[in-house]
MDTraj code that builds the backbone (N, CA, C; nanometers):
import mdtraj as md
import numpy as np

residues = "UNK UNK UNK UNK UNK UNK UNK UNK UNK UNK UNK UNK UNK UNK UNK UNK UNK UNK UNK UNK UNK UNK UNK UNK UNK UNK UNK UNK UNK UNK UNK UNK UNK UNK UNK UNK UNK UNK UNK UNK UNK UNK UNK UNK UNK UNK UNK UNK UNK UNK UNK UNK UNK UNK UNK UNK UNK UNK UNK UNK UNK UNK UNK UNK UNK UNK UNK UNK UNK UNK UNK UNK UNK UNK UNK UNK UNK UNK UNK UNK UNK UNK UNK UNK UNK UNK UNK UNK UNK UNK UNK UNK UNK UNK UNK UNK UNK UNK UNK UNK UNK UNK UNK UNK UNK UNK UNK UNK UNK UNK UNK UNK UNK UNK UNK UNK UNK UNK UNK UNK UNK UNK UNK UNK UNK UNK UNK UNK UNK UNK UNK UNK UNK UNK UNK UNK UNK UNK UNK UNK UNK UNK UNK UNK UNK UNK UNK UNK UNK UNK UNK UNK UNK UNK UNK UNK UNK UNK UNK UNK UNK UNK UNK UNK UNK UNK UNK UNK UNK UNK UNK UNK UNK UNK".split()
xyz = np.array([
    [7.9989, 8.8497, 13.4783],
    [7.9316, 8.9716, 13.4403],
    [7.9749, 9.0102, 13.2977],
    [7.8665, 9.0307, 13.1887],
    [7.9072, 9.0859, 13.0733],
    [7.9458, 9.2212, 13.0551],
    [8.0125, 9.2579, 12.9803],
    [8.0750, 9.3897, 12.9476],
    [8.0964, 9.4000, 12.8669],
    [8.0247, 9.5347, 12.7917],
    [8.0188, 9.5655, 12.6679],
    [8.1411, 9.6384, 12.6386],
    [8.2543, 9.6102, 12.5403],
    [8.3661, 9.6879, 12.5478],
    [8.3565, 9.7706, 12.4183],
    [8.2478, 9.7285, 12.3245],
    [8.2324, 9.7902, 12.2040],
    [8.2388, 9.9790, 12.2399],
    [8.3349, 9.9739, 12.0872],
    [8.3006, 10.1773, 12.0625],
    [8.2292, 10.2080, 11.9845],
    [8.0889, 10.2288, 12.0549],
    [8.0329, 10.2702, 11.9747],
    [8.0511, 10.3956, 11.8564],
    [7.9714, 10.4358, 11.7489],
    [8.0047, 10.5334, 11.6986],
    [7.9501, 10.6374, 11.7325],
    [7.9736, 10.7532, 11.7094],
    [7.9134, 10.8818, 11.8050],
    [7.8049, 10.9340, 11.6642],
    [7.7452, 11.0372, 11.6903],
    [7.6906, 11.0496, 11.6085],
    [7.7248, 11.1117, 11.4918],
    [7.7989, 11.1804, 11.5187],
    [7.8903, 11.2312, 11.3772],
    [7.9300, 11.1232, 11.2790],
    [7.9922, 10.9627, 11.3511],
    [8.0832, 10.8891, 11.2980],
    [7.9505, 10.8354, 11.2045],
    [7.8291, 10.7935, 11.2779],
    [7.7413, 10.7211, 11.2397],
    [7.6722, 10.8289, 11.0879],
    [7.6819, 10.9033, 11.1060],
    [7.5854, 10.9902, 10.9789],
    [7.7067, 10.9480, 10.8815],
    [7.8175, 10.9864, 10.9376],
    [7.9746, 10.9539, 10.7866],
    [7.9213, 10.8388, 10.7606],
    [7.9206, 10.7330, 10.8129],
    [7.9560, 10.5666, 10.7876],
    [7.8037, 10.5806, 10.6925],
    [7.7308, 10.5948, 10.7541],
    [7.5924, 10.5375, 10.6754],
    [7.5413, 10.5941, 10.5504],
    [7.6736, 10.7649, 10.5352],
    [7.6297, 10.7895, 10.4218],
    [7.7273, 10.7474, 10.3312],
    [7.8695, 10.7139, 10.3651],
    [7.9539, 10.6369, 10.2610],
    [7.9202, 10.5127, 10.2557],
    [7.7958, 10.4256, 10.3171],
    [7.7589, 10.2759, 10.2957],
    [7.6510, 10.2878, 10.2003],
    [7.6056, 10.4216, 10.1843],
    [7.5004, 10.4386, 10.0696],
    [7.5740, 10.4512, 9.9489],
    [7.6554, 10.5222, 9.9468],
    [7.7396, 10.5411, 9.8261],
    [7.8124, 10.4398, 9.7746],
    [7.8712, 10.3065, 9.8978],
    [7.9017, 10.1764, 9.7966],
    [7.7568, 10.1383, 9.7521],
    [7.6522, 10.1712, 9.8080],
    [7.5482, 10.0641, 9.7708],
    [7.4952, 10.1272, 9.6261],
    [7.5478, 10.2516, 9.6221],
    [7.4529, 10.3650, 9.4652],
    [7.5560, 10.3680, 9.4044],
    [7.6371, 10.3395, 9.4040],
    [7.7733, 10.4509, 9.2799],
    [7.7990, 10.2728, 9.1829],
    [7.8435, 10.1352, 9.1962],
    [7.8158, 10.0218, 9.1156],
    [7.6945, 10.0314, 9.0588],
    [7.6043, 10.0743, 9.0772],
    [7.4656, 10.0097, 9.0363],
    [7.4303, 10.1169, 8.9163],
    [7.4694, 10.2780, 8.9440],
    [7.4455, 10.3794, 8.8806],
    [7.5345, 10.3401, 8.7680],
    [7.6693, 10.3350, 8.7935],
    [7.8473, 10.3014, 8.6934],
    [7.7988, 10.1658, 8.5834],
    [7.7128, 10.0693, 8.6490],
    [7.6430, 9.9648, 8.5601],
    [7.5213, 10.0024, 8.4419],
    [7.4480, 10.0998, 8.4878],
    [7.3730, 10.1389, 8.4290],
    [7.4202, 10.2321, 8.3296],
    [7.5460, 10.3070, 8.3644],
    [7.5473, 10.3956, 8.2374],
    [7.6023, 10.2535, 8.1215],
    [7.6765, 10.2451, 8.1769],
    [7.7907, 10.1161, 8.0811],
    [7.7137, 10.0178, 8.0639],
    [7.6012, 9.9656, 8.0798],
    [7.4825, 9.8739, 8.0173],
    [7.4452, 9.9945, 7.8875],
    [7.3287, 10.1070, 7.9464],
    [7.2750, 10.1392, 7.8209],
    [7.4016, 10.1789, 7.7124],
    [7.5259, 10.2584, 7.7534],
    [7.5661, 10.2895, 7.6304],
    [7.6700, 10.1716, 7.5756],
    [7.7446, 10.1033, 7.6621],
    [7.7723, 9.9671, 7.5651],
    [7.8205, 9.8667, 7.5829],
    [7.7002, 9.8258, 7.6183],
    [7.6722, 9.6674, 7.6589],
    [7.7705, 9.5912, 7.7469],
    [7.7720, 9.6761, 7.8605],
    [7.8891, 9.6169, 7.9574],
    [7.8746, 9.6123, 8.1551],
    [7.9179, 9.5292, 8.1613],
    [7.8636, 9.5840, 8.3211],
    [8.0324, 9.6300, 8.3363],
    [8.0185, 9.7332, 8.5027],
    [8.1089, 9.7886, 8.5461],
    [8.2251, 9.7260, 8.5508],
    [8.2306, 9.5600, 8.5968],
    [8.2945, 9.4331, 8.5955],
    [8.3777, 9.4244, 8.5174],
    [8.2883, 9.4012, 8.3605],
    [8.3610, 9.4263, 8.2301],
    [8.4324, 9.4972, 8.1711],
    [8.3715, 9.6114, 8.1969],
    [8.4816, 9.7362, 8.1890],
    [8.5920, 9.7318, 8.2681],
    [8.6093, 9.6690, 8.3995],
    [8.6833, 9.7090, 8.3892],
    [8.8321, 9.6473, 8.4177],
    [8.7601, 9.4607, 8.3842],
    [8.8626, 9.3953, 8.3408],
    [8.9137, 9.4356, 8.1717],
    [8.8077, 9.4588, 8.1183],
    [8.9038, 9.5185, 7.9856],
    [9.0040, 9.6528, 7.9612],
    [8.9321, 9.7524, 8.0927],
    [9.0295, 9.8774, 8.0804],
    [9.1732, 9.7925, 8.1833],
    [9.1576, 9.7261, 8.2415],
    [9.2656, 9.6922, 8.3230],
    [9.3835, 9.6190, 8.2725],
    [9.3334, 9.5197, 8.1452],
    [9.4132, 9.4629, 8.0256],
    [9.4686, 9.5557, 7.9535],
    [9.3653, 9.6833, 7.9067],
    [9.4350, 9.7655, 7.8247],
    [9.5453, 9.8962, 7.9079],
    [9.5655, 9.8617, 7.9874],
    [9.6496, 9.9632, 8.0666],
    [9.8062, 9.8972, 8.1219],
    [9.8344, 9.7266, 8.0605],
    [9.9076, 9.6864, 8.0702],
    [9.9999, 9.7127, 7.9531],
    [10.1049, 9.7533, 7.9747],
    [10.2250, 9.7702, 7.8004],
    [10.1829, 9.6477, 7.7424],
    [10.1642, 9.4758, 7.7250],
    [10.1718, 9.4411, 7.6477],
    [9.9908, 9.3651, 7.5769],
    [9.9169, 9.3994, 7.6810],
    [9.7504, 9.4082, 7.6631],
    [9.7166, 9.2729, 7.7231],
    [9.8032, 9.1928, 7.8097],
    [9.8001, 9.0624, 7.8158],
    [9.8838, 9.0542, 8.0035],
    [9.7474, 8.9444, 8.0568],
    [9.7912, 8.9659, 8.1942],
    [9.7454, 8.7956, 8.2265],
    [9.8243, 8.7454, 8.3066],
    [9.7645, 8.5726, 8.3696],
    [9.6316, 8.5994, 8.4253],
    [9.5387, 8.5054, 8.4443],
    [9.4307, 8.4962, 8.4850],
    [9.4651, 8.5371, 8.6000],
    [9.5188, 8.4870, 8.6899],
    [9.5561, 8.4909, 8.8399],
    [9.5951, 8.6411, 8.8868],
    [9.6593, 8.7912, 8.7375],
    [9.6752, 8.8415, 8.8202],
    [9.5665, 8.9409, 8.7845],
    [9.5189, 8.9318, 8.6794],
    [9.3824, 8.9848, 8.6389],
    [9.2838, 8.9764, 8.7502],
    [9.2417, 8.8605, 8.8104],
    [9.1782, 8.8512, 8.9112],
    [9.1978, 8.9565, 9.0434],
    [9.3514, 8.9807, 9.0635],
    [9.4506, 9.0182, 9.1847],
    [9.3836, 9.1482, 9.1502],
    [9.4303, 9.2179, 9.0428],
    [9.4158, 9.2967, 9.0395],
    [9.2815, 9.3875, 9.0206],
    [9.1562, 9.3009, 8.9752],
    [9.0478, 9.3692, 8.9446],
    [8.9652, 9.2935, 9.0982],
    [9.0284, 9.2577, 9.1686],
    [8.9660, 9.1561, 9.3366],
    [8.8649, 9.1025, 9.2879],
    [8.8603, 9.0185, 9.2260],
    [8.7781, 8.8883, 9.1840],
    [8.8093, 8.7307, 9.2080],
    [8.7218, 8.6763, 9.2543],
    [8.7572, 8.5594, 9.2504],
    [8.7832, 8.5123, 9.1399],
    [8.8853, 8.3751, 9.1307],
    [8.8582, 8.3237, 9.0194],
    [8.7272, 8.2761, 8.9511],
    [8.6428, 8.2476, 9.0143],
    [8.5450, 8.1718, 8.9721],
    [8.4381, 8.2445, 8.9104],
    [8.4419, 8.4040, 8.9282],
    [8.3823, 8.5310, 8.8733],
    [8.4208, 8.5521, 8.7764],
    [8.5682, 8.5751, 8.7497],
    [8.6658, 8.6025, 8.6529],
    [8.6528, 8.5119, 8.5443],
    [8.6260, 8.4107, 8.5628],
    [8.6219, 8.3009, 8.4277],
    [8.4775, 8.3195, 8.3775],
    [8.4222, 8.3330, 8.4633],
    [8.2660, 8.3597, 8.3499],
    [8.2338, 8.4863, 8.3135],
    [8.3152, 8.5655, 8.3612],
    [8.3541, 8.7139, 8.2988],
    [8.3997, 8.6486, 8.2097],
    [8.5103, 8.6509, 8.2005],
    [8.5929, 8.6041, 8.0859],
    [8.5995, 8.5097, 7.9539],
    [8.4604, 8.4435, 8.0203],
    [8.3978, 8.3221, 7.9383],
    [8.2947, 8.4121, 7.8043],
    [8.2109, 8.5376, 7.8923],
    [8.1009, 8.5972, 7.8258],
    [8.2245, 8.6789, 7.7250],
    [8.3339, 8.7657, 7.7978],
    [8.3926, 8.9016, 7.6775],
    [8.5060, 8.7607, 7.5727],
    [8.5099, 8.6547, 7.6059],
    [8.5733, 8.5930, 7.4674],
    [8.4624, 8.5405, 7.3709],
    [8.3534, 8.5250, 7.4087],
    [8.2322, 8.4836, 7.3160],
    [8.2309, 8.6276, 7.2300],
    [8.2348, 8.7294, 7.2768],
    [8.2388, 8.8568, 7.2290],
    [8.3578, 8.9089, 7.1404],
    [8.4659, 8.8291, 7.1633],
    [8.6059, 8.8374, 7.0853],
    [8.6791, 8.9281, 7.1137],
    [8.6494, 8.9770, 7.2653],
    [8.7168, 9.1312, 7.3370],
    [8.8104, 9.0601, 7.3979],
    [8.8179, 8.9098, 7.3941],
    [8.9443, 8.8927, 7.5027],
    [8.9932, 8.7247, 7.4213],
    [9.1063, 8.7210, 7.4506],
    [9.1412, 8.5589, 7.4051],
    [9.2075, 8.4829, 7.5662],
    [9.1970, 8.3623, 7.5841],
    [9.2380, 8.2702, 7.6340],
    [9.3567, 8.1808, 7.5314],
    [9.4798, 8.1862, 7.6171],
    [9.5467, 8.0321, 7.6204],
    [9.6372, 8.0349, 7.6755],
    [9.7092, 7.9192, 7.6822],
    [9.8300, 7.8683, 7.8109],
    [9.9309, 7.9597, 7.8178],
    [9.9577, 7.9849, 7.9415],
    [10.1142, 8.0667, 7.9427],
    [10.1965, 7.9419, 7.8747],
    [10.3265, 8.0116, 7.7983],
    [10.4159, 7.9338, 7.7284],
    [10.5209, 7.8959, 7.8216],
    [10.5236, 8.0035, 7.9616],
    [10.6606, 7.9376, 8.0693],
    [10.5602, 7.8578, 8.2247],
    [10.4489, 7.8942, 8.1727],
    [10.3626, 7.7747, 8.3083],
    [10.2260, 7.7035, 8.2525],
    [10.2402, 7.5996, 8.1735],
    [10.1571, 7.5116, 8.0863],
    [10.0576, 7.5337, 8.2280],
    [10.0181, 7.5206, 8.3452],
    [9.9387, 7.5710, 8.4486],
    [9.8113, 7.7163, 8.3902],
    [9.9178, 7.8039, 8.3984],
    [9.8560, 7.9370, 8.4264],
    [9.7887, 7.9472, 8.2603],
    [9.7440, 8.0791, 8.2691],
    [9.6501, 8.1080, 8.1353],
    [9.6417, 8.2306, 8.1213],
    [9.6520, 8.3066, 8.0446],
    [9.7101, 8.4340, 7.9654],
    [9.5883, 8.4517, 7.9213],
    [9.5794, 8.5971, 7.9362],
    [9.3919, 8.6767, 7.8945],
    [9.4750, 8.8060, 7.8583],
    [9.4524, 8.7646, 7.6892],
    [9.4657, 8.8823, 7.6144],
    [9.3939, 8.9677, 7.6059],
    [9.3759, 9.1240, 7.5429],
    [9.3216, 9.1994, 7.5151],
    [9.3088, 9.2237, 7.3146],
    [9.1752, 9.1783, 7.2775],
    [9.2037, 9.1389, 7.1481],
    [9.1546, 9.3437, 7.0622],
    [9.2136, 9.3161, 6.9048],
    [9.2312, 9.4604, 6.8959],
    [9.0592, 9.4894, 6.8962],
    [8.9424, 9.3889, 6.8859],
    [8.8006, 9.4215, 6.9249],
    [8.7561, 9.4726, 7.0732],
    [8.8414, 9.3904, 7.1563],
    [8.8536, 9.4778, 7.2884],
    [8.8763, 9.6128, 7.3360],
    [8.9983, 9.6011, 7.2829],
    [9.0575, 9.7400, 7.2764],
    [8.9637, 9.8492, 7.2117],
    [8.8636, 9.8450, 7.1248],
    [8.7955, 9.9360, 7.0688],
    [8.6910, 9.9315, 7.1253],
    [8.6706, 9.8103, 7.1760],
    [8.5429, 9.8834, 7.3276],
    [8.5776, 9.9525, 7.3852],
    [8.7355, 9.9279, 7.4449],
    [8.7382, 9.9949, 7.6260],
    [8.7400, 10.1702, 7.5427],
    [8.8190, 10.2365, 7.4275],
    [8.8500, 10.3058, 7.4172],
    [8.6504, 10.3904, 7.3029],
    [8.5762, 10.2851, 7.2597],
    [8.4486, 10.3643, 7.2553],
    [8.3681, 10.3932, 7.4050],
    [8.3965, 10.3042, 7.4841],
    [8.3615, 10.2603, 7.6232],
    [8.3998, 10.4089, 7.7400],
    [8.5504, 10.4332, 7.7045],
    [8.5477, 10.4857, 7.8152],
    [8.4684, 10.6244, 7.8015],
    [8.5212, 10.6857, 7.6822],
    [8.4418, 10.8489, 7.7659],
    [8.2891, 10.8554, 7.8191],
    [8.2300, 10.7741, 7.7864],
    [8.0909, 10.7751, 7.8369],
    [8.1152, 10.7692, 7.9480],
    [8.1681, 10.6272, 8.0136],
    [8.2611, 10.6082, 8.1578],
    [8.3066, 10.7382, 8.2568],
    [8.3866, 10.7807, 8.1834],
    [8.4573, 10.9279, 8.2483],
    [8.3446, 11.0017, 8.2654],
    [8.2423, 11.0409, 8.1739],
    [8.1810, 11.1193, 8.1571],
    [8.1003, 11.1137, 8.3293],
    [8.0371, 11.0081, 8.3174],
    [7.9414, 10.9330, 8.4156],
    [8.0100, 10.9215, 8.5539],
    [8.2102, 10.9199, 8.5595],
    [8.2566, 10.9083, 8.7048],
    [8.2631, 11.0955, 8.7323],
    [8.2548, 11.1374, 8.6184],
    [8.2621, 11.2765, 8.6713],
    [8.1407, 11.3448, 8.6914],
    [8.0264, 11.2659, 8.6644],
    [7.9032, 11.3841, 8.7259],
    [7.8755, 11.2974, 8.8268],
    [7.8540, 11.1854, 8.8563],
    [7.8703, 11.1391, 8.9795],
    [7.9345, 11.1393, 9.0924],
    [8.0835, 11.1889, 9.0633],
    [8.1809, 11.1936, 9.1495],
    [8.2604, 11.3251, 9.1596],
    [8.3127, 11.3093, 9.0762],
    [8.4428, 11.4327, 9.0701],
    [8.4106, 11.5658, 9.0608],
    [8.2970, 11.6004, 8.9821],
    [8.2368, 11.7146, 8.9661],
    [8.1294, 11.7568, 9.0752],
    [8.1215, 11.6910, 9.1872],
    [8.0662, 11.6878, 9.2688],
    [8.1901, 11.7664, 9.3897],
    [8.2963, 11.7287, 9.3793],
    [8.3641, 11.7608, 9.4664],
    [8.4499, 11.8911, 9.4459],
    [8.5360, 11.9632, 9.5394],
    [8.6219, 12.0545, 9.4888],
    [8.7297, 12.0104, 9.4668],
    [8.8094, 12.0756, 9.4496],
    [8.9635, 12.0342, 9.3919],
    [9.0210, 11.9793, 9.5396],
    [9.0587, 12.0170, 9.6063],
    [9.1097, 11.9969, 9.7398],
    [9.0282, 11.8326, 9.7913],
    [8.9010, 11.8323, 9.8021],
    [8.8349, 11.7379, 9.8529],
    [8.8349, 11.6123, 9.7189],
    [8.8860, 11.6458, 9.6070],
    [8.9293, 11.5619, 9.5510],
    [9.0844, 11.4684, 9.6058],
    [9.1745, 11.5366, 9.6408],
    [9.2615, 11.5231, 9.7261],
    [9.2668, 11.4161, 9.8154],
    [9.1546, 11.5041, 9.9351],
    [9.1049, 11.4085, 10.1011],
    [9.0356, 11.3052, 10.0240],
    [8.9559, 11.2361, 9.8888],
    [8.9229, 11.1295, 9.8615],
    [9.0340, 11.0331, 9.8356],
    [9.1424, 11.1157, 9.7670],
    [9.2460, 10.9989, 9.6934],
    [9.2881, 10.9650, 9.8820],
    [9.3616, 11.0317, 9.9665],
    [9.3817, 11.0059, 10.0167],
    [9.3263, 10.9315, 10.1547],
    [9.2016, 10.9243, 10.1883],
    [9.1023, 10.9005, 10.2476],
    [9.1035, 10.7724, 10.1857],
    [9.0556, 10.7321, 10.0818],
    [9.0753, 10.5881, 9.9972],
    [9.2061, 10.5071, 10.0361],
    [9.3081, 10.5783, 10.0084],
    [9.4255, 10.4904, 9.9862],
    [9.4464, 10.4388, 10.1546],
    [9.4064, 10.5349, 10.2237],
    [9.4535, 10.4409, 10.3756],
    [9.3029, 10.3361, 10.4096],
    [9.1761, 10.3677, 10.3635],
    [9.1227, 10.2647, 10.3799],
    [9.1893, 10.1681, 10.3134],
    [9.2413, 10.1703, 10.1513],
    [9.2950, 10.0770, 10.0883],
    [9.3818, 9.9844, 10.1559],
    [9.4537, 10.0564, 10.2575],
    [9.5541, 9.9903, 10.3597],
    [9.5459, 9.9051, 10.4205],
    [9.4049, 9.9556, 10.4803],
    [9.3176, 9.8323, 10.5979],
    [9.2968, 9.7013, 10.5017],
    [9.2249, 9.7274, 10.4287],
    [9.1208, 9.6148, 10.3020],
    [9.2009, 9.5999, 10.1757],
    [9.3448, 9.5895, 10.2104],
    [9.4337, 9.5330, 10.0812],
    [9.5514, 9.5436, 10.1662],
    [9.5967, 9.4567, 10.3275],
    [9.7206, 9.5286, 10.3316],
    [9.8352, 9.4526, 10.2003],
    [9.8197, 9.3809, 10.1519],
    [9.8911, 9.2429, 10.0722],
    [9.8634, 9.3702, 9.9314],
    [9.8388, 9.4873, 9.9007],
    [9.7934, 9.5092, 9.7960],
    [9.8395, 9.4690, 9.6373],
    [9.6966, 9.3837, 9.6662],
    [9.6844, 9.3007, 9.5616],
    [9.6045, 9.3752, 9.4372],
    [9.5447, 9.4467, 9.5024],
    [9.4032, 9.5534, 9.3964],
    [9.5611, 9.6390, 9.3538],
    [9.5864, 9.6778, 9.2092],
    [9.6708, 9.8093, 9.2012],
    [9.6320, 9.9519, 9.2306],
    [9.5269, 9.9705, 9.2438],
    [9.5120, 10.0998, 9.3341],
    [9.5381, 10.1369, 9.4840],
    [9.6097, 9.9913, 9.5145],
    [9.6406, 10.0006, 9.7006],
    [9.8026, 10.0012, 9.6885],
    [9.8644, 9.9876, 9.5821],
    [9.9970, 10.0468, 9.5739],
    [10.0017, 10.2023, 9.6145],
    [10.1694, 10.1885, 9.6561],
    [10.2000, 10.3391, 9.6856],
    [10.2426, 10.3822, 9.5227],
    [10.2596, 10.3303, 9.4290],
    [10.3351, 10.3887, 9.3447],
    [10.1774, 10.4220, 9.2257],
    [10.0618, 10.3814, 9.2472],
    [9.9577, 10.3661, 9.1252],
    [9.9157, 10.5171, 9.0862],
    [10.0002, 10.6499, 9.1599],
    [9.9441, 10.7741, 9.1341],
    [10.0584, 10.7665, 9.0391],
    [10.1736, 10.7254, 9.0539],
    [10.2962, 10.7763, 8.9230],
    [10.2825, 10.6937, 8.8311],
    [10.1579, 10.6016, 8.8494],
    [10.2103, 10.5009, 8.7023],
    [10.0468, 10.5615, 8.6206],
    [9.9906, 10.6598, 8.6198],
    [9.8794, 10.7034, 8.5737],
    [9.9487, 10.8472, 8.4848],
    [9.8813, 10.8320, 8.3648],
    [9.8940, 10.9274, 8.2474],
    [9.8922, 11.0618, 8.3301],
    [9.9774, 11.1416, 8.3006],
    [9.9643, 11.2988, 8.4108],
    [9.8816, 11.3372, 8.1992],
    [9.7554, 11.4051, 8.3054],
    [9.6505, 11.4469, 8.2332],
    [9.7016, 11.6505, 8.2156],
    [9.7485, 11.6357, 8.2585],
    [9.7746, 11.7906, 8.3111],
    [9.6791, 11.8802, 8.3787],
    [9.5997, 11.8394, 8.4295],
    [9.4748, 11.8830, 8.4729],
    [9.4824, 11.8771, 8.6394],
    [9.6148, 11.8488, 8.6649],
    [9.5859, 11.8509, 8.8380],
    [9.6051, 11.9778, 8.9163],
])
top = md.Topology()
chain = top.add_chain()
for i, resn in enumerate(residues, 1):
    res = top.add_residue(resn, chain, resSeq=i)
    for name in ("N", "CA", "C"):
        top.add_atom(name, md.element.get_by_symbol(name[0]), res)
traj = md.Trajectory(xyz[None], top)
């Protein structure tokens, strides 16, 4: 005899789920579009280059660039293939693992991510942040970080660290 042991979702759970499955499916596509028209970047791009430029020395191995922006390698290199044709990023060998490969942040890069971002900000805050109140800004960070838990327990993404709220510029604005 079969038996269904599934839990289903009730209806409350089901309106949450289907409206935060709309919001992964709208908030990339919208975040691409601003950062296409104003400069020439998909979300991707941005934000392997803001992720280079947020390292002290602007320079991260392929392997953890990947880790950290959850890309495959095989994404990551033709990312990486298009922003060095562009001269936003350099390739070459780590000097202590003739293996691995070092993805700089070149100073043309750097003047994207930093013409790049406020449009960026601009665009996560009428989409997002300005949408919310102060408090429910809060239940997102935290609401996120334990999904982050589930879907990074190895956290490999740096936003699934416990420590990625103290290693962020205090804006004074909290």
């Amino acid at each position: 005899m079969f038996m269904d042991d599934t839990q289903w979702l009730s209806q409350r759970e089901q309106e949450a789920w289907v409206r935060f499955a709309a919001v992964l499916e709208l908030l990339p596509s919208a975040l691409d579009t601003q950062l296409s028209k104003d400069s020439d970047l998909t979300h991707f791009d941005y934000f392997c280059l803001s992720t280079l430029s947020e390292t002290p020395t602007r320079i991260l191995l392929t392997s953890e660039l990947a880790s950290r922006t959850n890309a495959t390698l095989p994404r990551l290199s033709r990312v990486l293939t298009k922003l060095e044709k562009r001269e936003y990023i350099t390739r070459t060998p780590c000097k202590r693992d003739r293996r691995a490969t070092e993805v700089a942040l070149t100073e043309a890069g750097w003047n994207k991510v930093v013409a790049s971002a406020p449009g960026h900000v601009t665009e996560v805050r009428r989409l997002v942040v300005d949408a919310l109140e102060p408090n429910e800004i809060d239940q997102l960070a935290n609401i996120s970080a334990k999904l982050l838990s589930r879907l990074d327990p190895e956290q490999r993404v740096i936003a699934s660290s416990p420590l990625y709220r103290r290693q962020q510029p205090d804006t004074g604005k909290d």
